[in-house]
VEXZA-979566 format. One line per 5 residues: their letters; for each residue x, y, z of C-alpha. Coordinates in steps of 0.5 Angstrom, whole numbers. Layout:
<sites>
A> X:Y:Z  ...;
</sites>
This chain:
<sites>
XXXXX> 133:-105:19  132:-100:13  127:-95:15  120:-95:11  121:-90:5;
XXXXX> 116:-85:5  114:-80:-1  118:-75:-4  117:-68:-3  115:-66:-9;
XXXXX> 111:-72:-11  107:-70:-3  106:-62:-6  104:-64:-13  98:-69:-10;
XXXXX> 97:-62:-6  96:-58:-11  91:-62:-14  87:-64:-9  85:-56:-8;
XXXXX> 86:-55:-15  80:-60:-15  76:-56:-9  76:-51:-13  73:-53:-19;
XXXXX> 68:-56:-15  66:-50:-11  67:-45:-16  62:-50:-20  57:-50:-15;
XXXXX> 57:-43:-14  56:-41:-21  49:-46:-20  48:-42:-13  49:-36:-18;
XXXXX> 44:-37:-23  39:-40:-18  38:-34:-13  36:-28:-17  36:-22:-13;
XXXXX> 30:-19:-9  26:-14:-12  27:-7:-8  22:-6:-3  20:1:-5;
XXXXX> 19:5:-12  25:8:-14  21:15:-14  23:15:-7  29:19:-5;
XXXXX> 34:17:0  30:20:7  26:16:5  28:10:3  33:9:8;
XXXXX> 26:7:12  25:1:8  26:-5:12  22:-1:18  17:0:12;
XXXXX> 18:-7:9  15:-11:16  11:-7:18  6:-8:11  7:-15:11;
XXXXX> 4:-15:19  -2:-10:17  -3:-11:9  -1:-5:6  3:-3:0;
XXXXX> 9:-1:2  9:4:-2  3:7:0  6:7:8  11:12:3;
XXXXX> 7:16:1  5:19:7  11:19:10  13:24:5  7:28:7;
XXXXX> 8:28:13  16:28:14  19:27:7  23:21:12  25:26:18;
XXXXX> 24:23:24  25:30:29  19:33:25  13:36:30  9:39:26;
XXXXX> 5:46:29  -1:42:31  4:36:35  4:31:30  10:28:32;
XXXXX> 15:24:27  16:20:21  8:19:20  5:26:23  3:21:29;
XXXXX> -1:25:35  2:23:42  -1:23:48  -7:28:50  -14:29:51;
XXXXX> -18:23:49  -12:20:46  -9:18:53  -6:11:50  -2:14:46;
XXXXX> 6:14:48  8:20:49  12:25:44  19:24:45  17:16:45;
XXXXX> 14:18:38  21:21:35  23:13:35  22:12:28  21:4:30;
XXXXX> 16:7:35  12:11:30  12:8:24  9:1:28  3:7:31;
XXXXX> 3:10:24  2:5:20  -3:1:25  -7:7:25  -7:8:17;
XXXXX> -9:1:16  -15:2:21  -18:8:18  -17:5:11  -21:-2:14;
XXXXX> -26:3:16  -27:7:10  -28:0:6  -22:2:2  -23:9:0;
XXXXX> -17:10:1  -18:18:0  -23:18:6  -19:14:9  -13:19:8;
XXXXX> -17:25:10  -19:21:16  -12:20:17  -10:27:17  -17:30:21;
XXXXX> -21:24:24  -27:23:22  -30:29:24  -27:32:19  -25:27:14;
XXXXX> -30:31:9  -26:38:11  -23:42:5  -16:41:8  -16:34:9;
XXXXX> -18:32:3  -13:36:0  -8:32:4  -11:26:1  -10:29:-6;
XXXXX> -3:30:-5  -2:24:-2  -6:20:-7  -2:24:-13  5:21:-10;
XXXXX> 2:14:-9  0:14:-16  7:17:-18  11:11:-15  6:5:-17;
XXXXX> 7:9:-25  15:9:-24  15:1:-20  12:-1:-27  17:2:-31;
XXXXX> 13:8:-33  15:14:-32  11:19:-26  13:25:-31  8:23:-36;
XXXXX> 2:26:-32  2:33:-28  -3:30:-22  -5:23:-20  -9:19:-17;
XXXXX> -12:12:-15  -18:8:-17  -21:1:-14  -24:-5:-16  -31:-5:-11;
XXXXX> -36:-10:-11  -40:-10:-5  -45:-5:-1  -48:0:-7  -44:-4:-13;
XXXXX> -46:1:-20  -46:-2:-26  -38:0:-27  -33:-3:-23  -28:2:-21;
XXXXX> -28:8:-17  -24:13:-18  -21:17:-12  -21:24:-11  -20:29:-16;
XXXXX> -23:26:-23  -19:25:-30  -19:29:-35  -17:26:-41  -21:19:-41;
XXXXX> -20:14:-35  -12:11:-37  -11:5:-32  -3:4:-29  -1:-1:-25;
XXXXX> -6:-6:-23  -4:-7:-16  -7:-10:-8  -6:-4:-4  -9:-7:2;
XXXXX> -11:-14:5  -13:-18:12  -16:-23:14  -22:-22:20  -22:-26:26;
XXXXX> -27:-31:23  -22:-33:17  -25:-28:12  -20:-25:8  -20:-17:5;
XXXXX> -16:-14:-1  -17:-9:-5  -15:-8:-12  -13:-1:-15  -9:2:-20;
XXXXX> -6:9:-22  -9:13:-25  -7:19:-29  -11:27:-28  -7:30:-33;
XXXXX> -3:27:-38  3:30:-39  4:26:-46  0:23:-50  -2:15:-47;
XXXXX> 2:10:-50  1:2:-49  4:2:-43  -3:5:-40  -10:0:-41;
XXXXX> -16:5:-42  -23:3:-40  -29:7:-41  -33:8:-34  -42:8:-35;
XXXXX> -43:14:-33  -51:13:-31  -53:17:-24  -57:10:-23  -55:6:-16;
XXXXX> -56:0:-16  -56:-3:-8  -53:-11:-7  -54:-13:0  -49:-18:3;
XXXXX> -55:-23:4  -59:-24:-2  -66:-27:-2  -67:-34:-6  -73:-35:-10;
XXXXX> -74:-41:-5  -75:-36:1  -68:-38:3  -61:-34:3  -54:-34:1;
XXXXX> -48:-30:4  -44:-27:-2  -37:-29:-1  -33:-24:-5  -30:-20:0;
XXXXX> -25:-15:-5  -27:-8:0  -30:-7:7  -36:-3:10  -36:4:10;
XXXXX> -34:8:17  -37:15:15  -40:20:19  -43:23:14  -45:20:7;
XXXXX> -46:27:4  -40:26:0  -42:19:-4  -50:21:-4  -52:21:-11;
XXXXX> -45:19:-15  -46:13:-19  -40:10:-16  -42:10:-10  -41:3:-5;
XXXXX> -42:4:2  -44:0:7  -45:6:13  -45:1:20  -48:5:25;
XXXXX> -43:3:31  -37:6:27  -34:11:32  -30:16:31  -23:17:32;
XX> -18:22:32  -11:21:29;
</sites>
């Protein structure tokens, strides 16, 4: 018997050679989809950051989803503090990427300082103790800095204000340049919030430290801090960079808005009466009670809108 004949080796490569080229097609086809599909993440910080800083932005990245900051604000007091040196221990102790005080007297929960040089470590004690202060202060952000920098007790102190001021003129700086706006064009920064609950005045942004000087120019329209509470209610607060002292005269990229500048204080409690004698919650959660341990600061100010809960406590950073 003859035996069966099979195909020729040429034949055999060239059915080859179009199978795969054909593979390809298919996959160079499905790649170029994939391609135009996927876009690329946004970057995590503004590129105002440096490489020292930036270098901790996927720490930073999950950490501000877990507590609700902005990530750049979490930034901003890492360059205060460390400028995104973990080794760094400050003369009063603070330890590490975000000046974090270790364990002592009445912090005795806290971990120790060569525990607190672990950037993981610090950055997760730092941030979760940033997010607190600044629920406590009911979103200003500038106590809540200056809280963070001195506790409580001190928060109304020259030198921990002055801390929350150079804090805030970097965080206005990365918001500007996260926006395509460069930082350069004001000589100081700083941030106003959107605030309607405890003592809401007529205007409704407060601005936070040192005041404009040139009119109010508004950058960046932003959520700078946001939770939920453990009934379900949740709290955000809105803010803006705003610009001290321009540098360069404001151009389109900057909405400017006037601010009534009436000493009058107008008081919303949570609950309002009804005309039928019944009552109703206000629900618009957009800022958090006031924890001061004075409100000398705020009294008499038109943007004044605390709540001042008498069991706050003070604590130390």
């Amino acid at each position: 018997m003859n035996a069966p004949k099979r195909p020729s080796i040429l034949l055999t490569a060239c059915l080859s050679a179009a199978i795969l080229a054909l593979l390809l097609l298919v996959v160079q086809r499905v790649g170029a989809r994939v391609g135009t599909a996927v876009q690329p993440a946004p970057p995590i910080l503004s590129p105002v950051w440096g490489s020292d800083i930036q270098q901790w932005s996927a720490h930073i990245a999950v950490l501000a989803d877990v507590y609700g900051l902005d990530p750049d604000f979490i930034a901003a007091v890492i360059k205060e503090e460390s400028n995104g040196r973990a080794d760094v221990v400050s003369e009063a102790g603070a330890v590490g990427l975000m000046g974090v005080m270790p364990a002592g007297p009445g912090l005795e929960w806290r971990p120790p300082a060569a525990e607190l040089q672990n950037p993981s470590v610090n950055l997760r004690w730092g941030v979760g103790i940033l997010a607190e202060v600044v629920r406590q202060a009911g979103g200003d952000v500038y106590a809540a800095l200056a809280a963070y920098s001195g506790g409580w007790a001190q928060a109304n102190n020259r030198v921990p204000r002055a801390y929350a001021a150079r804090v805030l003129d970097n965080y206005g700086r990365a918001v500007a340049a996260r926006t395509g706006q460069s930082p350069d064009i004001a000589t100081h920064w700083t941030v106003a919030v959107e605030m309607t609950r405890g003592h809401v005045p007529g205007e409704p942004l407060l601005v936070l430290g040192d005041p404009p000087q040139t009119g109010l120019h508004l950058l960046g329209k932003h959520i700078i801090y946001r939770a939920v509470d453990a009934t379900g209610t949740a709290y955000y607060v809105v803010a803006y960079a705003v610009p001290v002292a321009l540098a360069e005269p404001a151009n389109g990229g900057l909405a400017t808005m006037v601010v009534n500048q009436s000493n009058d204080m107008d008081l919303y409690p949570q609950v309002r009466p009804l005309a039928d004698g019944g009552k109703t919650a206000d629900n618009s959660p957009h800022v958090l009670m006031a924890c001061l341990p004075s409100l000398d600061r705020l009294r008499g100010q038109a943007s004044t809108r605390w709540f001042a809960p008498s069991n706050c406590t003070i604590s130390d950073r």
